[in-house]
mmJSON file of the N, C-alpha and C atoms, coordinates in Angstrom:
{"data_MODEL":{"atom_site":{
"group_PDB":["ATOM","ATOM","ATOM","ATOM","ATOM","ATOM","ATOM","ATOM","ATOM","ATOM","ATOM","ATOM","ATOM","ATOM","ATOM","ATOM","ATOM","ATOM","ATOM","ATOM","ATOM","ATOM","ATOM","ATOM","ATOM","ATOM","ATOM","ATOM","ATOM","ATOM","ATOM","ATOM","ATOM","ATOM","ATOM","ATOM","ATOM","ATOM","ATOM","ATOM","ATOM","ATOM","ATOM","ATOM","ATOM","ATOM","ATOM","ATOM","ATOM","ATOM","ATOM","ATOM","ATOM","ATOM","ATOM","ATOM","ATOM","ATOM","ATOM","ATOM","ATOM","ATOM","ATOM","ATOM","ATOM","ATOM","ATOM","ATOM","ATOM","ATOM","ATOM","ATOM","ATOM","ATOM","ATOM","ATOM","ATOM","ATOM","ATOM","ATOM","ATOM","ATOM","ATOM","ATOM","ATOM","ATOM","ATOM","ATOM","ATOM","ATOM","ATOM","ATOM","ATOM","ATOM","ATOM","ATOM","ATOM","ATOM","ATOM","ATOM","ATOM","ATOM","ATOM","ATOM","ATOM","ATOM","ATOM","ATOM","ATOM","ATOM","ATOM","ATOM","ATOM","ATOM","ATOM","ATOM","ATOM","ATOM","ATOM","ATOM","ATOM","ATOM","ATOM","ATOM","ATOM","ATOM","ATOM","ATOM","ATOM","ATOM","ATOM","ATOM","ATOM","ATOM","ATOM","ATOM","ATOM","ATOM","ATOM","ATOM","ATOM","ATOM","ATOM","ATOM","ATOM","ATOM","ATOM","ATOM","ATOM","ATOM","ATOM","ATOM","ATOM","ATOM","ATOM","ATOM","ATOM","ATOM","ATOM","ATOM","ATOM","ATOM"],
"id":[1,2,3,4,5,6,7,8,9,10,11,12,13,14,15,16,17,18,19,20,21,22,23,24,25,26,27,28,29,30,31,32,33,34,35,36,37,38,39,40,41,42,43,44,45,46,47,48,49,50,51,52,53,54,55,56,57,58,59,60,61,62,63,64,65,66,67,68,69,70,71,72,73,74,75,76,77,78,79,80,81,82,83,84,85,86,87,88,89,90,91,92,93,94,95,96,97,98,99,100,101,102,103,104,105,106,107,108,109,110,111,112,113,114,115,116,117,118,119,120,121,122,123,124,125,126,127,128,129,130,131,132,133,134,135,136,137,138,139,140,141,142,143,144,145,146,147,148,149,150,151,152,153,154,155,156,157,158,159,160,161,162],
"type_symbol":["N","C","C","N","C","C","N","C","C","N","C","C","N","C","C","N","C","C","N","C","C","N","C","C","N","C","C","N","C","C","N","C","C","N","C","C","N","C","C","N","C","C","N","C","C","N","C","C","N","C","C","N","C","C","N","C","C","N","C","C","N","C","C","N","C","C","N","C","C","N","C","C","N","C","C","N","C","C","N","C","C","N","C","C","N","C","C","N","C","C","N","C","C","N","C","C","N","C","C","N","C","C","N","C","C","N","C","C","N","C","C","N","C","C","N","C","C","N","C","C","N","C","C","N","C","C","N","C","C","N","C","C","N","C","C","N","C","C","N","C","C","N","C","C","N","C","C","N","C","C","N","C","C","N","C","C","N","C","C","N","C","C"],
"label_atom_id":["N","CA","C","N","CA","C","N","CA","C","N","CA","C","N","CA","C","N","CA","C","N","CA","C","N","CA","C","N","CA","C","N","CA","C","N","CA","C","N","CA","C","N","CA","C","N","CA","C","N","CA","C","N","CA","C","N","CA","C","N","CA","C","N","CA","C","N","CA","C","N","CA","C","N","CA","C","N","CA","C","N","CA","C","N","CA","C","N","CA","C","N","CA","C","N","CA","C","N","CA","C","N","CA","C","N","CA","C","N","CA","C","N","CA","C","N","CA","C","N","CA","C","N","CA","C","N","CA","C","N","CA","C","N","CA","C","N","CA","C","N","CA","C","N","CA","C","N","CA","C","N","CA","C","N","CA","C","N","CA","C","N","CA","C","N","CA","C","N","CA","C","N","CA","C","N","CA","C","N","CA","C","N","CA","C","N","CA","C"],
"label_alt_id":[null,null,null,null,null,null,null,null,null,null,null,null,null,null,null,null,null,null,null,null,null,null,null,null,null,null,null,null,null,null,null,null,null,null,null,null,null,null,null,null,null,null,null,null,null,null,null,null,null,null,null,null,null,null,null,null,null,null,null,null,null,null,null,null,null,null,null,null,null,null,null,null,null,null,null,null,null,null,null,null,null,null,null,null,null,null,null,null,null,null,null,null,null,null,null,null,null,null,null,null,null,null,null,null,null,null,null,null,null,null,null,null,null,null,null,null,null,null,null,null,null,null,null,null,null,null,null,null,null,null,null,null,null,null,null,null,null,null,null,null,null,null,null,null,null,null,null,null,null,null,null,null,null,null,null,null,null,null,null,null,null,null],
"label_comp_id":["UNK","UNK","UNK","UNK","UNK","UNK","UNK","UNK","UNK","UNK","UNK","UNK","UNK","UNK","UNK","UNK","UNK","UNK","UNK","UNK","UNK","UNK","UNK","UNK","UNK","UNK","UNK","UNK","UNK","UNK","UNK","UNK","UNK","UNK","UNK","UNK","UNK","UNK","UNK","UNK","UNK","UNK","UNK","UNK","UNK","UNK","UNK","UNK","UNK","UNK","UNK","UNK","UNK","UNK","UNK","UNK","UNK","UNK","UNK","UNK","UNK","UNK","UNK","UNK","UNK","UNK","UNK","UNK","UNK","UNK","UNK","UNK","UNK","UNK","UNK","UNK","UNK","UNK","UNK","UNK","UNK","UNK","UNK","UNK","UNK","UNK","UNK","UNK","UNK","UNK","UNK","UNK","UNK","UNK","UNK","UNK","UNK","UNK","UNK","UNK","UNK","UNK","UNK","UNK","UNK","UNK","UNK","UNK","UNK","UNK","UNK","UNK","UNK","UNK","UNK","UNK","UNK","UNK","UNK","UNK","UNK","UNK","UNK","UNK","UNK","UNK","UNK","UNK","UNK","UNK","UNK","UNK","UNK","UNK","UNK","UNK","UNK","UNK","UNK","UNK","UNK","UNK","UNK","UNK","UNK","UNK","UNK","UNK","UNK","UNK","UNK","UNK","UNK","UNK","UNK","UNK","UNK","UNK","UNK","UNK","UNK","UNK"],
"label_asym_id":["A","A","A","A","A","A","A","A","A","A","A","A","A","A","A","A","A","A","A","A","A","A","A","A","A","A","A","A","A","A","A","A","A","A","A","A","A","A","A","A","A","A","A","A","A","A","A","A","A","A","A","A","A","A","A","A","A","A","A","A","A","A","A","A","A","A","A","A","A","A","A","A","A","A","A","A","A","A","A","A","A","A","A","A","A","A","A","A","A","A","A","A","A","A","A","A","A","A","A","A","A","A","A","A","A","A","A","A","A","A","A","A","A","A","A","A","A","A","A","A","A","A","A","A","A","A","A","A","A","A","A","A","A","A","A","A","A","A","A","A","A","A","A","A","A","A","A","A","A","A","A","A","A","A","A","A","A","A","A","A","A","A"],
"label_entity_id":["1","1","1","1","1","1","1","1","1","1","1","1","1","1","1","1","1","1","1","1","1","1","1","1","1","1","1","1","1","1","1","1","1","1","1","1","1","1","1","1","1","1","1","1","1","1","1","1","1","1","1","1","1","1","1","1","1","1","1","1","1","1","1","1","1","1","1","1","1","1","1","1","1","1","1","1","1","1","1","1","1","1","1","1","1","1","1","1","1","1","1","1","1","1","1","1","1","1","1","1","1","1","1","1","1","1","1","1","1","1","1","1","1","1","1","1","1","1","1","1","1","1","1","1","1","1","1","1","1","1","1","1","1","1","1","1","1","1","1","1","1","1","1","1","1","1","1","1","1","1","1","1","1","1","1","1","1","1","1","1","1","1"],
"label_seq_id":[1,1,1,2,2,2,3,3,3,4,4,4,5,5,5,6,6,6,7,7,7,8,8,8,9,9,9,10,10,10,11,11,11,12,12,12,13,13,13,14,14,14,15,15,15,16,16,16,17,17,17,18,18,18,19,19,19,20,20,20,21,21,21,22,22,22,23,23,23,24,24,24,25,25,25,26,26,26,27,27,27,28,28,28,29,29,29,30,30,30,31,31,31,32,32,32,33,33,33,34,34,34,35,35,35,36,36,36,37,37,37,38,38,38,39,39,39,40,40,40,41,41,41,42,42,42,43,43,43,44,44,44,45,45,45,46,46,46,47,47,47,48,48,48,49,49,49,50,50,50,51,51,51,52,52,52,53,53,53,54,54,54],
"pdbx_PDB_ins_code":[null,null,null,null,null,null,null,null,null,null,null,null,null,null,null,null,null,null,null,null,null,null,null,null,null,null,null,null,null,null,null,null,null,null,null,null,null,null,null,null,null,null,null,null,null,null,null,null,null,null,null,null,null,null,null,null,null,null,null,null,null,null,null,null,null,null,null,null,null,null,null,null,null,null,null,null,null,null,null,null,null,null,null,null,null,null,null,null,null,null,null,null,null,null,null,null,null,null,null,null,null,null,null,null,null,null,null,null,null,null,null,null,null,null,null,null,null,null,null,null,null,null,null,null,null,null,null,null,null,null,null,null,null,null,null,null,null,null,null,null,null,null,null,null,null,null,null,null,null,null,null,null,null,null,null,null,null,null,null,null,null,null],
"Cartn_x":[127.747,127.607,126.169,125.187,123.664,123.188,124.278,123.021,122.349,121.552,121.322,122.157,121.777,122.764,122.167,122.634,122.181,120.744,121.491,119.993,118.83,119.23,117.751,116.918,117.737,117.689,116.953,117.081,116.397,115.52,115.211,114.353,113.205,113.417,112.374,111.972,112.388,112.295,111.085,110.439,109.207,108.006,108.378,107.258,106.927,108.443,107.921,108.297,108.112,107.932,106.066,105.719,104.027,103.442,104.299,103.658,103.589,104.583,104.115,103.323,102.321,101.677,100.25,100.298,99.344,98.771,99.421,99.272,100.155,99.817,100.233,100.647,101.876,102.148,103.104,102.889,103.705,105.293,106.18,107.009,108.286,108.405,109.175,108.696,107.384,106.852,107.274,107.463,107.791,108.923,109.673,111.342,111.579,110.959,111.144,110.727,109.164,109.282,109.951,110.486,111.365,112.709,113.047,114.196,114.068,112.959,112.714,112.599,111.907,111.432,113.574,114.138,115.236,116.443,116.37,116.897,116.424,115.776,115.411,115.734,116.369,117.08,117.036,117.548,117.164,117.467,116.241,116.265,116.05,116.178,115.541,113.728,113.114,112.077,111.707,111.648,111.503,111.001,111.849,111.464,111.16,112.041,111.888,112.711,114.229,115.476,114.575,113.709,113.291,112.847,112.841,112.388,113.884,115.013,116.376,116.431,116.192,116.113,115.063,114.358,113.454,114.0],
"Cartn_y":[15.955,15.973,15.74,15.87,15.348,17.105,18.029,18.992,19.899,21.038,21.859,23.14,23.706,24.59,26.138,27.198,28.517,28.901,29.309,29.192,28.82,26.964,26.594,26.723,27.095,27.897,28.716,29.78,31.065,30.714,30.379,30.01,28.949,28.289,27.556,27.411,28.472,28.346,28.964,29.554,30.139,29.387,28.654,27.651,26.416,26.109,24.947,25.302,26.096,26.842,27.023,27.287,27.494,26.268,25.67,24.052,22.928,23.464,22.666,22.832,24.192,24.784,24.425,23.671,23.653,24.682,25.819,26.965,26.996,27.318,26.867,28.597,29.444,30.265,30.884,31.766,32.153,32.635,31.538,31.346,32.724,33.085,33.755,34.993,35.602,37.02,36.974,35.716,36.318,35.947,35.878,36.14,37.345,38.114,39.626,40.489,39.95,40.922,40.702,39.547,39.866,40.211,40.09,41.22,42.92,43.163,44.63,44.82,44.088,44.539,44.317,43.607,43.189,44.54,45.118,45.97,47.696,47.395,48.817,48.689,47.826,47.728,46.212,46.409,45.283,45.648,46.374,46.548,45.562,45.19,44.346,45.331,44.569,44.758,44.394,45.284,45.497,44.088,43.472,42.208,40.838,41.072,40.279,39.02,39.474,38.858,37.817,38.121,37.547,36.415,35.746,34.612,33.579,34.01,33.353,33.354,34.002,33.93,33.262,32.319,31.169,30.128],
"Cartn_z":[86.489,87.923,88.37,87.416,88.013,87.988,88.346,88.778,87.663,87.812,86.902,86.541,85.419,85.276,86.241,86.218,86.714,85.594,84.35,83.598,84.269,84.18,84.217,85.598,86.898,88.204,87.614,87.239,87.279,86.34,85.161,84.139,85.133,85.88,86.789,87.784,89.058,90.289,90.904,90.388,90.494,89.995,88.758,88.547,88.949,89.251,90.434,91.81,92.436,93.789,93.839,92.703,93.175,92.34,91.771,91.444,92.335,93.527,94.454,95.129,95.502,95.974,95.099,94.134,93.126,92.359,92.461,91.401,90.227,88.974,87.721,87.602,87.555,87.402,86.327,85.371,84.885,85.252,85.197,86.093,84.976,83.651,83.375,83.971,83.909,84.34,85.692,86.66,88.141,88.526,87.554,87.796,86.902,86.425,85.983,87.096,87.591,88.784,89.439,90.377,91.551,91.285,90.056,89.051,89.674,88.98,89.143,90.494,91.619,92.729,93.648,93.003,93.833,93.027,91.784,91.435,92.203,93.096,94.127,95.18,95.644,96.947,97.843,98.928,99.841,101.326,101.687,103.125,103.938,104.913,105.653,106.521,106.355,107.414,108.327,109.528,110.526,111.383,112.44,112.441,111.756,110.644,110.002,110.153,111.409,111.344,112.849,113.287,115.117,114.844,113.473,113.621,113.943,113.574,113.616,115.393,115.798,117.912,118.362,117.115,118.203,118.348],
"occupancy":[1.0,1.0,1.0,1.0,1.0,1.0,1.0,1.0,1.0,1.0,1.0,1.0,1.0,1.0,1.0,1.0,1.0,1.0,1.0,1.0,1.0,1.0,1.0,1.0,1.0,1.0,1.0,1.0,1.0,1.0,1.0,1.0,1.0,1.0,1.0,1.0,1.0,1.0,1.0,1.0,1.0,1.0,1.0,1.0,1.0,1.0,1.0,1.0,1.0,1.0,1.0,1.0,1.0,1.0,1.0,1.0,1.0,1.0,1.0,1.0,1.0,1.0,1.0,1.0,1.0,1.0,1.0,1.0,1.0,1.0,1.0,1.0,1.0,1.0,1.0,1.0,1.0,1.0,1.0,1.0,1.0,1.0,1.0,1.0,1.0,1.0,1.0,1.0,1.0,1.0,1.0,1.0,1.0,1.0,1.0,1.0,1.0,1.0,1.0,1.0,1.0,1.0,1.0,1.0,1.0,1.0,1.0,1.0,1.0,1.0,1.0,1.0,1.0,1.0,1.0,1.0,1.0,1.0,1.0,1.0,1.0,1.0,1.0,1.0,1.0,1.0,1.0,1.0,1.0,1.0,1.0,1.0,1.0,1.0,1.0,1.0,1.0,1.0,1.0,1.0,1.0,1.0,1.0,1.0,1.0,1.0,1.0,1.0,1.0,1.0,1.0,1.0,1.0,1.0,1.0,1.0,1.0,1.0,1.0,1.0,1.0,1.0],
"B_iso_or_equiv":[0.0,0.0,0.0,0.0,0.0,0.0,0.0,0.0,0.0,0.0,0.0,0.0,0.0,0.0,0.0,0.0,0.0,0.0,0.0,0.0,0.0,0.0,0.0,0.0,0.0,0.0,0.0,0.0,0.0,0.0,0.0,0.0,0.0,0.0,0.0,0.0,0.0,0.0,0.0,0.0,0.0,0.0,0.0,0.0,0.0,0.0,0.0,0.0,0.0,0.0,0.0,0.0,0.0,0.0,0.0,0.0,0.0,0.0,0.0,0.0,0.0,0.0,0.0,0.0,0.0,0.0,0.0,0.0,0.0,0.0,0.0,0.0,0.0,0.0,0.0,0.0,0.0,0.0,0.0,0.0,0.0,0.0,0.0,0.0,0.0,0.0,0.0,0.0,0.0,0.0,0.0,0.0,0.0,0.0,0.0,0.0,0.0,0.0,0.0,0.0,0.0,0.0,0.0,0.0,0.0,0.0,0.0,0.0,0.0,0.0,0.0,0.0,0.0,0.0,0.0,0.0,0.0,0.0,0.0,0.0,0.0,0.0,0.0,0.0,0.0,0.0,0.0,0.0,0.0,0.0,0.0,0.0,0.0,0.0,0.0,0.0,0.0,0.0,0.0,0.0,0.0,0.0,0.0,0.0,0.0,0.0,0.0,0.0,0.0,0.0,0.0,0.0,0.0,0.0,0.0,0.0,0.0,0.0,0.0,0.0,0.0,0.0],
"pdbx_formal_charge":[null,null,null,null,null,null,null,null,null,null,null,null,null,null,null,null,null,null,null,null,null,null,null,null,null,null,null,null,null,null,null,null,null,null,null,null,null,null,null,null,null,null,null,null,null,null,null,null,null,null,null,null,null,null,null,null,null,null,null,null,null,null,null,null,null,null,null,null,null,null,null,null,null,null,null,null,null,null,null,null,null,null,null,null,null,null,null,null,null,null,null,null,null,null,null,null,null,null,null,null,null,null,null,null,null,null,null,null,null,null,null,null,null,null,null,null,null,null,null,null,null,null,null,null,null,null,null,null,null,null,null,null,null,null,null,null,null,null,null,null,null,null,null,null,null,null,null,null,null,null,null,null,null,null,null,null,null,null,null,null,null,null],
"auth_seq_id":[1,1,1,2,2,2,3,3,3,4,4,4,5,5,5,6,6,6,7,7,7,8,8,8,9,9,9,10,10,10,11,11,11,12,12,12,13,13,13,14,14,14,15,15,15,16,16,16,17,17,17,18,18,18,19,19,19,20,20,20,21,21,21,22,22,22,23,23,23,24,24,24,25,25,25,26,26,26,27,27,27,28,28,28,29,29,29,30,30,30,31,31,31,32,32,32,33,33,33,34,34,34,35,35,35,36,36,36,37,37,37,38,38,38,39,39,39,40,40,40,41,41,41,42,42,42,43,43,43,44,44,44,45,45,45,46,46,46,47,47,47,48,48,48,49,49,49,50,50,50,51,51,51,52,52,52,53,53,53,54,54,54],
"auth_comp_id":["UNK","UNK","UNK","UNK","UNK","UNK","UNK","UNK","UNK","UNK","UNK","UNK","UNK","UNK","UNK","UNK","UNK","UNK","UNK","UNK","UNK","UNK","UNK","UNK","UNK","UNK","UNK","UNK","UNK","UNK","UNK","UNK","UNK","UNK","UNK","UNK","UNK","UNK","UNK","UNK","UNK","UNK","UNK","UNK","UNK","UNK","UNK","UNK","UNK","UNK","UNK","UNK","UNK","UNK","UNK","UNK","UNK","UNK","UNK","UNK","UNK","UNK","UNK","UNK","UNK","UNK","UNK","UNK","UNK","UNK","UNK","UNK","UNK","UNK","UNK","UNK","UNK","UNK","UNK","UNK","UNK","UNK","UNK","UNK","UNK","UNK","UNK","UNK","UNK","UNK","UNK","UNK","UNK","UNK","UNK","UNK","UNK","UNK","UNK","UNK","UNK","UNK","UNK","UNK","UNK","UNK","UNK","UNK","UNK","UNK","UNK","UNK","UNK","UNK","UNK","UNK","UNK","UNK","UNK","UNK","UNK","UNK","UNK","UNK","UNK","UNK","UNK","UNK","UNK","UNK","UNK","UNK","UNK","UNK","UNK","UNK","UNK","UNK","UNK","UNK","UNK","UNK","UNK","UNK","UNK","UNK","UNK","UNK","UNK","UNK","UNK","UNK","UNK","UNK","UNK","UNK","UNK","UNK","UNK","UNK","UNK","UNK"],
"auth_asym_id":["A","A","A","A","A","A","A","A","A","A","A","A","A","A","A","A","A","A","A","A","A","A","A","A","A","A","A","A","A","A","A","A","A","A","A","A","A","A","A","A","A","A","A","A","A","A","A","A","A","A","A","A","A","A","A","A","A","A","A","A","A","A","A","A","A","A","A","A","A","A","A","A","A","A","A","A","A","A","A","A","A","A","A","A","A","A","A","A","A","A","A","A","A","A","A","A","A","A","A","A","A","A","A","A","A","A","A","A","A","A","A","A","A","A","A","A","A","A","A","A","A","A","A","A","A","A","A","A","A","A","A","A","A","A","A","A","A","A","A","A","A","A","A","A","A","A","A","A","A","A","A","A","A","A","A","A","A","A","A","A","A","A"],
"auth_atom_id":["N","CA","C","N","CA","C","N","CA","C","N","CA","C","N","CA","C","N","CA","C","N","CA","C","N","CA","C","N","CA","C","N","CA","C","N","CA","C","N","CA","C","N","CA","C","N","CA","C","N","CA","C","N","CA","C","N","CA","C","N","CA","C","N","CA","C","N","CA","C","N","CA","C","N","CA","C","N","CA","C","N","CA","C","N","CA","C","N","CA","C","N","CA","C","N","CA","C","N","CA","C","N","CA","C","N","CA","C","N","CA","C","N","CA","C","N","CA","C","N","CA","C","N","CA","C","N","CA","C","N","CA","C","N","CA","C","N","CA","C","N","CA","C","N","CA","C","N","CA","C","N","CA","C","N","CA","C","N","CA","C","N","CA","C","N","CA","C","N","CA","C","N","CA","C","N","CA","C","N","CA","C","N","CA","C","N","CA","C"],
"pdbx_PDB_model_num":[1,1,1,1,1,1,1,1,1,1,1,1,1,1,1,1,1,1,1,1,1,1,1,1,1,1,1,1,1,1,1,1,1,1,1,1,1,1,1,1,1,1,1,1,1,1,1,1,1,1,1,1,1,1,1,1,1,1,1,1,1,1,1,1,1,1,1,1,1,1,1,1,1,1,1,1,1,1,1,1,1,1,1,1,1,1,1,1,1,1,1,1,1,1,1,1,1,1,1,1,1,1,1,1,1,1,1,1,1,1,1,1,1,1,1,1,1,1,1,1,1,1,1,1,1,1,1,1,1,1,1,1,1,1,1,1,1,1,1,1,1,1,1,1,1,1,1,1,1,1,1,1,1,1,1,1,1,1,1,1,1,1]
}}}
């Protein structure tokens, strides 16, 4: 079908998310943190939804 698998989603979305940004990032270490940081919850913050009412 052309696309990628889930794996390689999560195995690369962080490194080329700040490779386009031109930062060269350890892209496995920051899909562990936002692992850990997303395994403590998911509140929304406060105004965070007011950008969808512009």
């Amino acid at each position: 079908m052309g696309g990628i698998s889930r794996d390689e989603v999560i195995n690369t979305r962080f490194f080329t998310f700040f490779k386009e940004y031109g930062r060269v990032d350890d892209g496995f270490a920051l899909e562990k943190t936002y692992r850990s940081y997303l395994e403590q919850g998911h509140l929304a913050v406060n105004g965070a939804l007011d950008w969808w009412r512009i």
